[in-house]
KOLGU-4560 file (N, C-alpha, C; in nm, 3 decimals, padded with zeros to 5 digits):
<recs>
<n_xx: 00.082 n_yy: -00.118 n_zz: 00.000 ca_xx: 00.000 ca_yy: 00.000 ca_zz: 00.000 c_xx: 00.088 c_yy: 00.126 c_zz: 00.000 mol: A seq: 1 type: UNK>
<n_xx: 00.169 n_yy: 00.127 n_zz: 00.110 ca_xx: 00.308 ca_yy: 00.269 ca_zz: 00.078 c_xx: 00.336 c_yy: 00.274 c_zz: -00.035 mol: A seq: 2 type: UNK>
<n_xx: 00.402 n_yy: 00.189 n_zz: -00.081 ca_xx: 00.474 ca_yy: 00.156 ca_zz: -00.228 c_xx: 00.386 c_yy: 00.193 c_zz: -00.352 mol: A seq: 3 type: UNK>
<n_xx: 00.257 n_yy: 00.147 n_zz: -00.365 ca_xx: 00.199 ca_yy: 00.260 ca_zz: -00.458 c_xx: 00.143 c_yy: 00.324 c_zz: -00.441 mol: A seq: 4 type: UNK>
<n_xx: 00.067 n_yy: 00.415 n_zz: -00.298 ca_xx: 00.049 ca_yy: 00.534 ca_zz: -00.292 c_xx: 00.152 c_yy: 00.613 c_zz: -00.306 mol: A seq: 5 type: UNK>
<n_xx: 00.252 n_yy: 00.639 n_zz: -00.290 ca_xx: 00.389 ca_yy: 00.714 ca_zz: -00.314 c_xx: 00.427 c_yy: 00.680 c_zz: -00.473 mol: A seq: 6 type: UNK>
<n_xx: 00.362 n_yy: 00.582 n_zz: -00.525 ca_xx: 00.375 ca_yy: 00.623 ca_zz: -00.704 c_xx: 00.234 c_yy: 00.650 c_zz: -00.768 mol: A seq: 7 type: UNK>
<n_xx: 00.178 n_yy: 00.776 n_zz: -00.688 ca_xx: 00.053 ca_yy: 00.759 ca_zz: -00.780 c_xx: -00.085 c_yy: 00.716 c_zz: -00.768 mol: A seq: 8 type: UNK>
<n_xx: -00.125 n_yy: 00.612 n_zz: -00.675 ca_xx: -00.218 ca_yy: 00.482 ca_zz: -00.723 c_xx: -00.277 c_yy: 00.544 c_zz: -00.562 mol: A seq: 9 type: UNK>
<n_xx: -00.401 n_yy: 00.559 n_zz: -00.584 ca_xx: -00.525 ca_yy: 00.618 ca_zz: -00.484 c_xx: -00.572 c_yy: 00.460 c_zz: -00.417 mol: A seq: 10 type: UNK>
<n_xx: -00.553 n_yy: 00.456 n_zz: -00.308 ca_xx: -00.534 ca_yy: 00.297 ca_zz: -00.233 c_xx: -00.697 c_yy: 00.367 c_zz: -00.170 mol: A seq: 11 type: UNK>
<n_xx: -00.782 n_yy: 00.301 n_zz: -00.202 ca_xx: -00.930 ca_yy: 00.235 ca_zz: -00.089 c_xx: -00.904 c_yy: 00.112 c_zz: -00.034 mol: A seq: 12 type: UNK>
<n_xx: -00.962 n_yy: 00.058 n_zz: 00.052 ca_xx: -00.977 ca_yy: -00.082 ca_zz: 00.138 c_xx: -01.092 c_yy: -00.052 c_zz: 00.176 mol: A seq: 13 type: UNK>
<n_xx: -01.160 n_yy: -00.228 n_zz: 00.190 ca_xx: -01.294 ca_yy: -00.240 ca_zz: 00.258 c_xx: -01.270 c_yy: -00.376 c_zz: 00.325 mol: A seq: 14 type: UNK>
<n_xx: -01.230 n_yy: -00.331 n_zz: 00.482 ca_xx: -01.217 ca_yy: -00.466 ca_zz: 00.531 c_xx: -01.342 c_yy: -00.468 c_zz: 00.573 mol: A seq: 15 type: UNK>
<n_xx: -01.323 n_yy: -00.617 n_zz: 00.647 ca_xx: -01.469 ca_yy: -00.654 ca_zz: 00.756 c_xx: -01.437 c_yy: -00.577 c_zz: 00.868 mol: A seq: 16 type: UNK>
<n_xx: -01.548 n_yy: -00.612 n_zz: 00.948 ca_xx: -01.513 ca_yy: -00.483 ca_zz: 01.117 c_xx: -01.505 c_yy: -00.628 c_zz: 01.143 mol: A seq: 17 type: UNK>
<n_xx: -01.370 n_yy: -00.714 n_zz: 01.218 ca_xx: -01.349 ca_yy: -00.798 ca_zz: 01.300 c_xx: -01.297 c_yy: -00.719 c_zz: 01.411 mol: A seq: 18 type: UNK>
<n_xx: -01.240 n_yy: -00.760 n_zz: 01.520 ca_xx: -01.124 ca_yy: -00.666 ca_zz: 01.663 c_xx: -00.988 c_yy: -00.677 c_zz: 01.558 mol: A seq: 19 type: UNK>
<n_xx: -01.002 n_yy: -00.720 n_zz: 01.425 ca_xx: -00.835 ca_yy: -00.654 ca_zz: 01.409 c_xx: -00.843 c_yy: -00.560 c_zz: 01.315 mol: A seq: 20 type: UNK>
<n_xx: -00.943 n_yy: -00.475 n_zz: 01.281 ca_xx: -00.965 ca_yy: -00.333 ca_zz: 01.226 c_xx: -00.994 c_yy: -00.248 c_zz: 01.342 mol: A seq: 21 type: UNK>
<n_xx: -00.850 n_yy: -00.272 n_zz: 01.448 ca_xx: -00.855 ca_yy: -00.179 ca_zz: 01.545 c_xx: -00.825 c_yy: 00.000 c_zz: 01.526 mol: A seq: 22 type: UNK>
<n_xx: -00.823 n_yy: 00.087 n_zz: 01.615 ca_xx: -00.765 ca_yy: 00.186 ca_zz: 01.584 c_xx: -00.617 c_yy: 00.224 c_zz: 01.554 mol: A seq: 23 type: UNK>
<n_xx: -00.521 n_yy: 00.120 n_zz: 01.636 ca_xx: -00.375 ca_yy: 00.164 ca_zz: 01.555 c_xx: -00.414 c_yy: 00.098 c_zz: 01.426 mol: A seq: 24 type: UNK>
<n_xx: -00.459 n_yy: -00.014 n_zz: 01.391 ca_xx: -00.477 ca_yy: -00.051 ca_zz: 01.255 c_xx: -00.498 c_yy: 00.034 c_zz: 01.150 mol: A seq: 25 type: UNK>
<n_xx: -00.604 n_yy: 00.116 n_zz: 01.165 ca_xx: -00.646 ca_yy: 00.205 ca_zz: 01.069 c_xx: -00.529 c_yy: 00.321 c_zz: 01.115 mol: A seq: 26 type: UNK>
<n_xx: -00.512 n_yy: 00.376 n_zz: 01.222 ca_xx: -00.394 ca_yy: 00.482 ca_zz: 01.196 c_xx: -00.301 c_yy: 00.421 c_zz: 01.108 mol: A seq: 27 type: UNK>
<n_xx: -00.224 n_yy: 00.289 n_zz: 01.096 ca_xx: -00.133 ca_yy: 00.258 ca_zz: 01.019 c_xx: -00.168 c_yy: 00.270 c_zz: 00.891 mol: A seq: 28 type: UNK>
<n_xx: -00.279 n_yy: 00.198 n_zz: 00.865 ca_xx: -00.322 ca_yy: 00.203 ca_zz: 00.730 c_xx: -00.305 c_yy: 00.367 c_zz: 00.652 mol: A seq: 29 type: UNK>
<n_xx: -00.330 n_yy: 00.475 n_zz: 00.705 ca_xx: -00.369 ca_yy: 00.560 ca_zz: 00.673 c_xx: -00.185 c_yy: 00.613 c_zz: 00.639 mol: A seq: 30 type: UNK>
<n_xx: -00.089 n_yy: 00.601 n_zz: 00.687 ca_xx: 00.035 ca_yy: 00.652 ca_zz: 00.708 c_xx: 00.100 c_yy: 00.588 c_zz: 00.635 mol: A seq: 31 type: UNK>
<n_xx: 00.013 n_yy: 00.470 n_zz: 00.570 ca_xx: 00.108 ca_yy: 00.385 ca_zz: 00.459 c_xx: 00.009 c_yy: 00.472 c_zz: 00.305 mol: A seq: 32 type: UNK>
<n_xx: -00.078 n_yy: 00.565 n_zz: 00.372 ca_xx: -00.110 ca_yy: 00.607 ca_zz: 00.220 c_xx: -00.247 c_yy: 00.588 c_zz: 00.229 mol: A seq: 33 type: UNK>
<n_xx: -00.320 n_yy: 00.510 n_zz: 00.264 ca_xx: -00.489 ca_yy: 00.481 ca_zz: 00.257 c_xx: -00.562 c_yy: 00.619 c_zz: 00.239 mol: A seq: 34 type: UNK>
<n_xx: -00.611 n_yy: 00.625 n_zz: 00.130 ca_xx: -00.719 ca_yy: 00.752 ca_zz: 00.076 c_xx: -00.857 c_yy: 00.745 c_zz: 00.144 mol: A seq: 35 type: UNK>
<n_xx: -00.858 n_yy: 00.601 n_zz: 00.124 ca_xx: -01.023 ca_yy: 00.593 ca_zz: 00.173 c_xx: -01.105 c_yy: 00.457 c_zz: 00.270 mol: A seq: 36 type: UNK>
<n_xx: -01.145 n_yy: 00.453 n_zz: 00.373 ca_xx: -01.193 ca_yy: 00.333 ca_zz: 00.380 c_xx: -01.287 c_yy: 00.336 c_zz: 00.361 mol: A seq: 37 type: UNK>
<n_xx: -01.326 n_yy: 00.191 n_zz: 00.317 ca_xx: -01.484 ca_yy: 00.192 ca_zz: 00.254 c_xx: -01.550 c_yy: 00.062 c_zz: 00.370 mol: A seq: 38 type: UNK>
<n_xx: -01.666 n_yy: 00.061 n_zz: 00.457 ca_xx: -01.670 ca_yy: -00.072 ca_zz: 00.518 c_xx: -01.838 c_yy: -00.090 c_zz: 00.507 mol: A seq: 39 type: UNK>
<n_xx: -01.879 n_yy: -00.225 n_zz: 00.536 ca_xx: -02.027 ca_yy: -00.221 ca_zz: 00.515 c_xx: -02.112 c_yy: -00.158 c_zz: 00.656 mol: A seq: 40 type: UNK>
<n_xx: -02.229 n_yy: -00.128 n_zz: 00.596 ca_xx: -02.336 ca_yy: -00.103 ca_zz: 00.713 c_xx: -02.443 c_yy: -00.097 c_zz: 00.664 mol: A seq: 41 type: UNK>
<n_xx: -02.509 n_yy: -00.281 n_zz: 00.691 ca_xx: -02.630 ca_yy: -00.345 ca_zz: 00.629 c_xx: -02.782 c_yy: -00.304 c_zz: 00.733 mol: A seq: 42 type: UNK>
<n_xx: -02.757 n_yy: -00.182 n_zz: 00.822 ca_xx: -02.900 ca_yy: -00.168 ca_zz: 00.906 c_xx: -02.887 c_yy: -00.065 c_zz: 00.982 mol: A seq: 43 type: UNK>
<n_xx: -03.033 n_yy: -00.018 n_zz: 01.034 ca_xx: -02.952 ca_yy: 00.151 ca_zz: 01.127 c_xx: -02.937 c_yy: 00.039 c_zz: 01.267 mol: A seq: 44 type: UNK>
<n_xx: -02.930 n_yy: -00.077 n_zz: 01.265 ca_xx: -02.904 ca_yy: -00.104 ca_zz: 01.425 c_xx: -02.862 c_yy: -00.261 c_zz: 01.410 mol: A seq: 45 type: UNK>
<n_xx: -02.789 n_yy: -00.322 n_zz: 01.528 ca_xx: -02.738 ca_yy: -00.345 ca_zz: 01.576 c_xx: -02.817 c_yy: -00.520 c_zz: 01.500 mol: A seq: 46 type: UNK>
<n_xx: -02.904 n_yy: -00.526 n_zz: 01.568 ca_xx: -03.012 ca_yy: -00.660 ca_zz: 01.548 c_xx: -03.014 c_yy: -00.678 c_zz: 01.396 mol: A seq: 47 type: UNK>
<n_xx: -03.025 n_yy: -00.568 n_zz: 01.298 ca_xx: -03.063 ca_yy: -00.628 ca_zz: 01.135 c_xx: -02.919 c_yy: -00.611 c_zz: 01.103 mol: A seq: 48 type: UNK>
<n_xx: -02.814 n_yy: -00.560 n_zz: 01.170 ca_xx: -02.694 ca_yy: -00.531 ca_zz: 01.083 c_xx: -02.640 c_yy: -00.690 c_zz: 01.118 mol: A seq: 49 type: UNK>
<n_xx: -02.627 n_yy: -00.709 n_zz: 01.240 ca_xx: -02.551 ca_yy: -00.847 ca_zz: 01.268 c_xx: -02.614 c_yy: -01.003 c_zz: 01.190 mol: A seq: 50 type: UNK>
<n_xx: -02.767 n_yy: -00.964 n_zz: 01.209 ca_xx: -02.855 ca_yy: -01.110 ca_zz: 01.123 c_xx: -02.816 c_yy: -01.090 c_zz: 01.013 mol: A seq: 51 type: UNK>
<n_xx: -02.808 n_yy: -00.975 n_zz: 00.936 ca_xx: -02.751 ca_yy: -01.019 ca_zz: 00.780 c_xx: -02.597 c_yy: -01.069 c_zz: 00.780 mol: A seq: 52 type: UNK>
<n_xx: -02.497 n_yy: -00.981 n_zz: 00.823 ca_xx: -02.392 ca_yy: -01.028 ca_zz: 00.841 c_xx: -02.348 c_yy: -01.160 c_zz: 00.936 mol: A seq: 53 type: UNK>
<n_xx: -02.443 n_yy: -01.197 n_zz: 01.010 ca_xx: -02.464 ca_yy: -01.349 ca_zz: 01.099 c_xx: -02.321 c_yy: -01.343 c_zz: 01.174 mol: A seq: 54 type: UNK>
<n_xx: -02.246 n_yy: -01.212 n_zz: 01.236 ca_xx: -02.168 ca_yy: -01.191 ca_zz: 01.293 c_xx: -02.185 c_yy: -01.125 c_zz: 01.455 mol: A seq: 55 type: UNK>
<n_xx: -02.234 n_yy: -01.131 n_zz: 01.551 ca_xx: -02.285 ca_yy: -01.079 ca_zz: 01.643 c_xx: -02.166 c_yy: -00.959 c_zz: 01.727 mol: A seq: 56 type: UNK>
<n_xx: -02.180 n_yy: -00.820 n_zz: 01.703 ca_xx: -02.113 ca_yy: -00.759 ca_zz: 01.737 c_xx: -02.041 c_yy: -00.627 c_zz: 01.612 mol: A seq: 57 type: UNK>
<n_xx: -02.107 n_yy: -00.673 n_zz: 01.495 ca_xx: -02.011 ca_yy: -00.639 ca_zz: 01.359 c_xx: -02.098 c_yy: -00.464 c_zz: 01.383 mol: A seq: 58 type: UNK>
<n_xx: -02.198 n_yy: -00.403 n_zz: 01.406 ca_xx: -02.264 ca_yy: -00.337 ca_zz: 01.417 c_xx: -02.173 c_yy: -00.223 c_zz: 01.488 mol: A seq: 59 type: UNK>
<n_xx: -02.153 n_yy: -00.273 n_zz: 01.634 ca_xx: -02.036 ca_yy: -00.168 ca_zz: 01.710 c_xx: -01.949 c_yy: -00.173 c_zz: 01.658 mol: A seq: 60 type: UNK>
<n_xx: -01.838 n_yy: -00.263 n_zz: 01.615 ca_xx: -01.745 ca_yy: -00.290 ca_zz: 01.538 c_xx: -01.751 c_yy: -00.155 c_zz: 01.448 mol: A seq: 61 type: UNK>
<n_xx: -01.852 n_yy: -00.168 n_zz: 01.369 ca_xx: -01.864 ca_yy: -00.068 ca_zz: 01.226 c_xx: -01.830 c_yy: 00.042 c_zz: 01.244 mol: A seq: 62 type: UNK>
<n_xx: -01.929 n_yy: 00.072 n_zz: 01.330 ca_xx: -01.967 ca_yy: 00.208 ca_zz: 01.409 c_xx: -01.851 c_yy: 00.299 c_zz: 01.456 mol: A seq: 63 type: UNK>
<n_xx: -01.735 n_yy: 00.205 n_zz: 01.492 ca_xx: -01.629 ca_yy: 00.213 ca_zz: 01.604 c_xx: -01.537 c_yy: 00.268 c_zz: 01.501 mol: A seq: 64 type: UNK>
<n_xx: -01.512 n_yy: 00.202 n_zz: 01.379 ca_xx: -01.401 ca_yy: 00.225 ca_zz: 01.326 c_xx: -01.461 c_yy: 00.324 c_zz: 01.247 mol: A seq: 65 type: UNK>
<n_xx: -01.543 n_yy: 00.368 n_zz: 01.167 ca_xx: -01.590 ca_yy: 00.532 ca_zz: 01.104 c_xx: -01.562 c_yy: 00.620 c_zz: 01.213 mol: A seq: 66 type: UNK>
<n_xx: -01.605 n_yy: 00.630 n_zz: 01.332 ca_xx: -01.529 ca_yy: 00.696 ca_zz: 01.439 c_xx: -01.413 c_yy: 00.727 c_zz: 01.448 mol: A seq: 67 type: UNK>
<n_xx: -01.332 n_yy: 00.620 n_zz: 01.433 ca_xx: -01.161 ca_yy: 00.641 ca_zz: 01.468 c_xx: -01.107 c_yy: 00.673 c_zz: 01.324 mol: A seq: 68 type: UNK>
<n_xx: -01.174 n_yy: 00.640 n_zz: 01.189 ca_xx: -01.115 ca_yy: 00.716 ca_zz: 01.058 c_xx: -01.168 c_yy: 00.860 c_zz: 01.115 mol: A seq: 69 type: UNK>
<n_xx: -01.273 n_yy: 00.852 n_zz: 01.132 ca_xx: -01.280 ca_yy: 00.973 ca_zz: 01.119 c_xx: -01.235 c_yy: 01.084 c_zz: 01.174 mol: A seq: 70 type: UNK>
<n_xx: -01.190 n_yy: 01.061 n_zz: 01.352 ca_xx: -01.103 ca_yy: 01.091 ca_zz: 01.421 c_xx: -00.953 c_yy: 01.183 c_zz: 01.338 mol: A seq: 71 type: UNK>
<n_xx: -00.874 n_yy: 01.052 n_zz: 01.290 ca_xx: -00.788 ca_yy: 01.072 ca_zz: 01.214 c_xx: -00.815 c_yy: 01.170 c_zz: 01.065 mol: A seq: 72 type: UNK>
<n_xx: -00.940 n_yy: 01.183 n_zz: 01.039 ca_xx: -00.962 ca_yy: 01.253 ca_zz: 00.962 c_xx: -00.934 c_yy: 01.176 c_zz: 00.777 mol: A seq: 73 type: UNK>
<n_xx: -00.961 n_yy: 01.060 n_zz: 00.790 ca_xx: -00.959 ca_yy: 00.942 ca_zz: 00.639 c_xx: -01.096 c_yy: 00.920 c_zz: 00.638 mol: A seq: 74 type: UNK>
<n_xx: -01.107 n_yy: 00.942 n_zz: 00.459 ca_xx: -01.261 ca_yy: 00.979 ca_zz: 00.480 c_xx: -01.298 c_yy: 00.826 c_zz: 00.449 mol: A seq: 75 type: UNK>
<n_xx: -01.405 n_yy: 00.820 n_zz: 00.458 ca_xx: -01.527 ca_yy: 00.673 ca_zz: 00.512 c_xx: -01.641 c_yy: 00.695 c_zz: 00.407 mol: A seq: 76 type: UNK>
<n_xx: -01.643 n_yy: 00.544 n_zz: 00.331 ca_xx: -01.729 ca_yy: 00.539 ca_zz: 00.287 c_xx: -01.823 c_yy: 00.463 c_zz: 00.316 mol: A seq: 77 type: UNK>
<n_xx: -01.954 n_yy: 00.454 n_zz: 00.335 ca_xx: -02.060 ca_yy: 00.350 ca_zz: 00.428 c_xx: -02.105 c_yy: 00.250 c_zz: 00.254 mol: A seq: 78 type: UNK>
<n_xx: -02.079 n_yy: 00.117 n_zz: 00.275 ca_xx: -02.157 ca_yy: 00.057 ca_zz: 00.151 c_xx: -02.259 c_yy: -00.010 c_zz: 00.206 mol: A seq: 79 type: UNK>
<n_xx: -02.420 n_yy: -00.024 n_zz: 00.149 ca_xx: -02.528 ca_yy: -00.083 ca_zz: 00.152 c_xx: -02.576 c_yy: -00.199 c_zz: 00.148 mol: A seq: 80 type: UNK>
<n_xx: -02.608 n_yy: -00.310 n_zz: 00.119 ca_xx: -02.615 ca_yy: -00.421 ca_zz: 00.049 c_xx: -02.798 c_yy: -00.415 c_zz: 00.106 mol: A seq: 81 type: UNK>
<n_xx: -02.842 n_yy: -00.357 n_zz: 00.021 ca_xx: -03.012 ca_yy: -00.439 ca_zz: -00.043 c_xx: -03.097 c_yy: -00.477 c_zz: -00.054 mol: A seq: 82 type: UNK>
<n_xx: -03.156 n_yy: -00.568 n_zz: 00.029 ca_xx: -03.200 ca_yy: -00.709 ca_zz: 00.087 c_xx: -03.319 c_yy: -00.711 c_zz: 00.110 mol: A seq: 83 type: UNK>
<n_xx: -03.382 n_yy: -00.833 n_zz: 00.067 ca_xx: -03.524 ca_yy: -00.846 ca_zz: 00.170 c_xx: -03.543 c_yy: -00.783 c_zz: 00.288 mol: A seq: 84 type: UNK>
<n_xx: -03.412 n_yy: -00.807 n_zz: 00.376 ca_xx: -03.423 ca_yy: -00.843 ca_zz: 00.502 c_xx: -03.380 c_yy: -00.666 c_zz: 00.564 mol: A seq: 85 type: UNK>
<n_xx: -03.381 n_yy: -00.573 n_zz: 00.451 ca_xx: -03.344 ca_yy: -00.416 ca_zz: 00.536 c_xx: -03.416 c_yy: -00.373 c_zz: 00.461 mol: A seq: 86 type: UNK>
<n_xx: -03.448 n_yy: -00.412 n_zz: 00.320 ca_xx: -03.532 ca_yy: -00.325 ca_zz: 00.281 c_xx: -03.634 c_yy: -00.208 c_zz: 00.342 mol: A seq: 87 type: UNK>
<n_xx: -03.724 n_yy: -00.263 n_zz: 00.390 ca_xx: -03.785 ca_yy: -00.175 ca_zz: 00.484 c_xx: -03.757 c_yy: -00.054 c_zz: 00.570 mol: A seq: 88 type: UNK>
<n_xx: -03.612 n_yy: -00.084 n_zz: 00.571 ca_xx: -03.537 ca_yy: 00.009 ca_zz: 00.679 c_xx: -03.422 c_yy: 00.091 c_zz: 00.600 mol: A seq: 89 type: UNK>
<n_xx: -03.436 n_yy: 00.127 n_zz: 00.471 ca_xx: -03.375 ca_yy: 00.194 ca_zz: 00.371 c_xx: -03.404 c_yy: 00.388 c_zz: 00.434 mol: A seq: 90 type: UNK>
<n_xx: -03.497 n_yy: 00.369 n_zz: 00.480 ca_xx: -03.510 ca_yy: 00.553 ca_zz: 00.555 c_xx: -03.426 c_yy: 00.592 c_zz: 00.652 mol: A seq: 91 type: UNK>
<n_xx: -03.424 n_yy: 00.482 n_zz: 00.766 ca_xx: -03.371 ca_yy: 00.445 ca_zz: 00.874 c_xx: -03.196 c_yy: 00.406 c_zz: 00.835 mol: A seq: 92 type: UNK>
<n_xx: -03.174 n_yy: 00.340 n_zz: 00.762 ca_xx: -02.989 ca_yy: 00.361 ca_zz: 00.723 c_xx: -02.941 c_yy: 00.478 c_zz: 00.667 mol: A seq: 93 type: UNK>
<n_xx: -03.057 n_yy: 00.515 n_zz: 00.554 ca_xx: -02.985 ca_yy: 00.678 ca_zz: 00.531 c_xx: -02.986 c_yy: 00.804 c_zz: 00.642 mol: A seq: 94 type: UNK>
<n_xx: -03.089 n_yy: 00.797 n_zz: 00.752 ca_xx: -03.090 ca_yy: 00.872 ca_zz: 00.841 c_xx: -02.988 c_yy: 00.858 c_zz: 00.952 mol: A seq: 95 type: UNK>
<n_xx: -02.949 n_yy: 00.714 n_zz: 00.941 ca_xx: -02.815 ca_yy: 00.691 ca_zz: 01.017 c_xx: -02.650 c_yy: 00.801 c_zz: 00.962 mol: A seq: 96 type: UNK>
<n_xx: -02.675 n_yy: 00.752 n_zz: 00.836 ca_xx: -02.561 ca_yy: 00.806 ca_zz: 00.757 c_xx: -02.541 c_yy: 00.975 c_zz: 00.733 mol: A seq: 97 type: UNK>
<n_xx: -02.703 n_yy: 01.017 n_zz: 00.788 ca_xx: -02.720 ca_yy: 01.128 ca_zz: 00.832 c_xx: -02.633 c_yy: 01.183 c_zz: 00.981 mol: A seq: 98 type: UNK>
<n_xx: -02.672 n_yy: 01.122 n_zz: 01.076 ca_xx: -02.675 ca_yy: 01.137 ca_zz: 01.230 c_xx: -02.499 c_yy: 01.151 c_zz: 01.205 mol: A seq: 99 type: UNK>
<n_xx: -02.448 n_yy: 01.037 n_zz: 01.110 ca_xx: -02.294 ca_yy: 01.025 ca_zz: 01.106 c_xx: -02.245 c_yy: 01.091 c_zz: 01.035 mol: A seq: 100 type: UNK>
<n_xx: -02.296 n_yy: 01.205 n_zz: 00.960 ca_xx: -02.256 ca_yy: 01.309 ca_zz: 00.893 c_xx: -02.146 c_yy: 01.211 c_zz: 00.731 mol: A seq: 101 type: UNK>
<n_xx: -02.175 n_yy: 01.155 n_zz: 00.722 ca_xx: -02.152 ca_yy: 01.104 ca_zz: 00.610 c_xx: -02.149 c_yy: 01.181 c_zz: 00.471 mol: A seq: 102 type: UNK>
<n_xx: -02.058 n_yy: 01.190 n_zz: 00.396 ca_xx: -02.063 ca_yy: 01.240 ca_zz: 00.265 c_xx: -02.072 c_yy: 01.171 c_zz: 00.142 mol: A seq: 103 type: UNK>
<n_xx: -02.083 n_yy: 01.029 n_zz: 00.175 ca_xx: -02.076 ca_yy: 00.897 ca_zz: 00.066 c_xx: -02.151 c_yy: 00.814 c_zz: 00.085 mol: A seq: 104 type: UNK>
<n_xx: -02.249 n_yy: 00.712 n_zz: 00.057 ca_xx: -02.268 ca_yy: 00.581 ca_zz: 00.055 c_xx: -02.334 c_yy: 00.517 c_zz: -00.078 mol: A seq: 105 type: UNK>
<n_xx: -02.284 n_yy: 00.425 n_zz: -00.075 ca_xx: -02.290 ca_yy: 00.357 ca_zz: -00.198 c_xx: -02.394 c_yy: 00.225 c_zz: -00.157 mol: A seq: 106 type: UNK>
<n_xx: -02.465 n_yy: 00.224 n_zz: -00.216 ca_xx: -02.604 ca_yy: 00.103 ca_zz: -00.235 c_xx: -02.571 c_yy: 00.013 c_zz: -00.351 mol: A seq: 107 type: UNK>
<n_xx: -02.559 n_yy: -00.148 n_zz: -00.331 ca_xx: -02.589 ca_yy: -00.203 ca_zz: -00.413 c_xx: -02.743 c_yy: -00.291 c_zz: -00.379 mol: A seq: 108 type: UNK>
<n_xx: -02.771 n_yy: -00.377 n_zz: -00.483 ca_xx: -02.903 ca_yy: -00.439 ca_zz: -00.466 c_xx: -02.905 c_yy: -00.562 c_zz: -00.463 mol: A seq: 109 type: UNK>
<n_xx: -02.919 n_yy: -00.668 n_zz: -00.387 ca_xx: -02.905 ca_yy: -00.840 ca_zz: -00.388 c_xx: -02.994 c_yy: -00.856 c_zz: -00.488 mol: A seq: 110 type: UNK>
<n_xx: -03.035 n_yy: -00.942 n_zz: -00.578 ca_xx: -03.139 ca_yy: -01.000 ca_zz: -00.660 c_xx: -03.139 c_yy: -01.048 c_zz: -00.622 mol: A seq: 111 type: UNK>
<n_xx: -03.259 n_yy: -01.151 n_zz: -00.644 ca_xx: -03.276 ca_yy: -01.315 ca_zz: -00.631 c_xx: -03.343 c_yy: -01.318 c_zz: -00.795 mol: A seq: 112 type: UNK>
<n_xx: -03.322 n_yy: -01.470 n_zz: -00.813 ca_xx: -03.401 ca_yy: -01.512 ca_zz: -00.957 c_xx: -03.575 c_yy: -01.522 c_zz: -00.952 mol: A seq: 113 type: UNK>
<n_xx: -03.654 n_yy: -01.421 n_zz: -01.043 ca_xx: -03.773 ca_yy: -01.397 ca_zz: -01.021 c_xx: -03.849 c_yy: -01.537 c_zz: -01.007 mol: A seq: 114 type: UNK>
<n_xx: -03.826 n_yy: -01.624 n_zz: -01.001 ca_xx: -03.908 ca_yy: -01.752 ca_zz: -00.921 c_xx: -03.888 c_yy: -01.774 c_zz: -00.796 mol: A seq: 115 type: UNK>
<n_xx: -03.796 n_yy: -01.707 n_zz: -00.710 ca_xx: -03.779 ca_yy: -01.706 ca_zz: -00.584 c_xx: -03.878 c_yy: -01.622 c_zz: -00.543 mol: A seq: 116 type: UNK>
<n_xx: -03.865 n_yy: -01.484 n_zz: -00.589 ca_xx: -03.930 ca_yy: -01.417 ca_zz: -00.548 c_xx: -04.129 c_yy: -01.417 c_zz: -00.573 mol: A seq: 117 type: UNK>
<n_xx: -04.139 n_yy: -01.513 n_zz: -00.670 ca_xx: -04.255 ca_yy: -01.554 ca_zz: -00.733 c_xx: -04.288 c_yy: -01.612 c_zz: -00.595 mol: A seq: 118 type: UNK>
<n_xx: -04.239 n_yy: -01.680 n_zz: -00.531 ca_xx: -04.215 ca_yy: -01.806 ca_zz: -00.452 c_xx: -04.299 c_yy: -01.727 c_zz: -00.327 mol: A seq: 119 type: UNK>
<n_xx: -04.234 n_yy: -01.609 n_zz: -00.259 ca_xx: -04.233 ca_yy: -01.550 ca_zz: -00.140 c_xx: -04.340 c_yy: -01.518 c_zz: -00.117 mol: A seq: 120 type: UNK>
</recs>
């Protein structure tokens, strides 16, 4: 990541929020050059973010490290993912991304094959 931010090359990362996207982590990251982190945030809370991600805890996790980029001042990008299962709560994540003063987020959309959804 040093090595080609110092020739040029605009470095993003999108890790997972595990405990090793700690805060010296991301300070390092950022001193080797990191332009941007990008990480997910599938719900405005805690209960729909972790059931989609089936990770219990990934929610604070998230939360924690846009904090500490942001701290440091590396800007954060929030990505979306879609779903049956947040749909509903598409007002409620952008109003999050509000509260967090956010300047980015990027939405993609899960499909399913229209006989699934025929199905439902």
């Amino acid at each position: 990541m040093e090595y080609a931010s110092t020739h040029g090359v605009r470095i993003s990362l999108t890790p997972s929020a595990t405990p090793l996207l700690a805060r010296e982590a991301i300070l390092r990251l950022k001193q080797c050059g990191l332009a941007r982190l990008a990480i997910s945030l599938d719900g405005p809370a805690a209960e729909i973010h972790d059931a989609f991600r089936r990770v219990p805890g990934s929610y604070d996790r998230t939360l924690q490290a846009v904090r500490w980029a942001r701290e440091i001042r590396l800007p954060v990008q929030i990505n979306t993912t879609i779903t049956r299962h947040n749909l509903r709560h598409q007002d409620s994540i952008i109003a999050l991304l509000e509260r967090l003063d956010m300047f980015f987020g990027a939405f993609s959309f899960l499909c399913q094959p229209a006989a699934v959804l025929r199905s439902t």
